[in-house]
N, C-alpha and C positions, 0 to 999 in steps of 0.2 A: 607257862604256855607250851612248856617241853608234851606236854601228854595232850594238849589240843593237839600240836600237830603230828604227834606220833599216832593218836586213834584215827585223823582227818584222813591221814595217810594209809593204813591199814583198812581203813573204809573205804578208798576209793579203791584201792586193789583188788579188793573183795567182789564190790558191785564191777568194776571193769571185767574182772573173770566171772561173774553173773553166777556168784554162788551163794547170794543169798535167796534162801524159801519164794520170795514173793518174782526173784529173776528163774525159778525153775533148780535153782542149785539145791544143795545140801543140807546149809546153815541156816537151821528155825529159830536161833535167839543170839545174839550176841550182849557180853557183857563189859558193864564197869567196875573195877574191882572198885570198894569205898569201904574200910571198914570204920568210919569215924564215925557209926552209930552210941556204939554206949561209950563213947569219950567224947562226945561235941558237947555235954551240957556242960564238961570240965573246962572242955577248949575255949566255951564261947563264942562270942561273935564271927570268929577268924573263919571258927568251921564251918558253920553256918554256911558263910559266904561260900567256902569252896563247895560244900556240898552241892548247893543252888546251883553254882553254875557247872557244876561235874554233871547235875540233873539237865542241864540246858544243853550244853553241850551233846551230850549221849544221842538228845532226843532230835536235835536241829537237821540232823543228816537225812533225815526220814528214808531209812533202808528196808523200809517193811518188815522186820522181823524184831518182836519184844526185842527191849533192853531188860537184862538182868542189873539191878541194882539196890543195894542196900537200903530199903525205903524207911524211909521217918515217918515218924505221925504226924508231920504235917507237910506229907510232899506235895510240893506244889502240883503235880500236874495228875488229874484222873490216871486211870489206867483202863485199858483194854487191852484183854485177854482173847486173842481169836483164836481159831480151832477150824481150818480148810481143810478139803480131800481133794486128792487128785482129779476126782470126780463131777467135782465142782461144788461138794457141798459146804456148810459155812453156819458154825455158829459165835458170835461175838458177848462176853459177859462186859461189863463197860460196871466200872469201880469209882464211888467219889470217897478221899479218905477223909474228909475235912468234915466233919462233926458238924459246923456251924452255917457254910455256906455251902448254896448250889453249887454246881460244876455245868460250867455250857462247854459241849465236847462237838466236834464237828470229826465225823466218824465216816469213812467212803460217803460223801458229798452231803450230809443229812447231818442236821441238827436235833443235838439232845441234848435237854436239861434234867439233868442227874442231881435228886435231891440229894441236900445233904447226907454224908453216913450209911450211901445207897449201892446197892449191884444192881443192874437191871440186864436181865439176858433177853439177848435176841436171838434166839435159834435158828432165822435164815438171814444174820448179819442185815436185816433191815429193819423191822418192825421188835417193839417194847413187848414182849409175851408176860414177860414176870417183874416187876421190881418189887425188892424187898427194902426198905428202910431203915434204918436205925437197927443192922442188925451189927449181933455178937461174935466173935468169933473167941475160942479156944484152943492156947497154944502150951507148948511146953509141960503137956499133960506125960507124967509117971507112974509105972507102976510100982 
């Protein structure tokens, strides 16, 4: 619980001096470090469990600026990728990783249901313009 209240604390410092992106400050993403990606299937269940609630934890603070974290293939919770201007403009990609089930995502006061396996952009952070389904992605490409 050493690292709940060591990030709880560093979090509130943060938003108290109003430096993160969404208070006008500086900081557009803050991270968890987690590398128990390609050893948790060794770890098993133990890690599992930490990683869940490292994901819970991160996310519960709601400080408006992405969490960077070491995501698994089956992270529990969607993702949203935003993209603001100073300007006021805004566009939001909204991510389900989970192959098999929906994702219901409650996004600045508005509900979306994000099929499985899906991106769906909204280029003025309100309305669905594109989803894509059951797409591919490729990584670790060499020349």
């Amino acid at each position: 619980m050493a690292m709940q209240g060591f990030t709880q604390k560093i979090v509130q410092l943060i938003k108290n001096k109003r430096l993160f992106e969404s208070q006008g400050g500086p900081i557009i993403l803050s991270q968890i470090e987690n590398e128990y990606g390609p050893s948790s299937k060794a770890l098993g269940a133990p890690s599992y469990l930490y990683m869940t609630w490292a994901a819970k934890m991160a996310v519960e603070p709601g400080i408006g600026v992405p969490w960077v974290i070491c995501k698994e293939d089956d992270a529990l919770y969607p993702v949203a990728h935003v993209f603001s201007s100073k300007e006021g403009g805004c566009a939001a990609f909204l991510a389900s990783h989970n192959p098999e089930s929906a994702a219901k995502v409650v996004y600045n006061n508005k509900h979306y249901n994000l099929p499985p396996w899906s991106i769906n952009i909204l280029p003025d952070c309100e309305k669905v313009a594109i989803q894509l389904a059951f797409f591919l992605m490729f990584s670790s490409f060499r020349l």
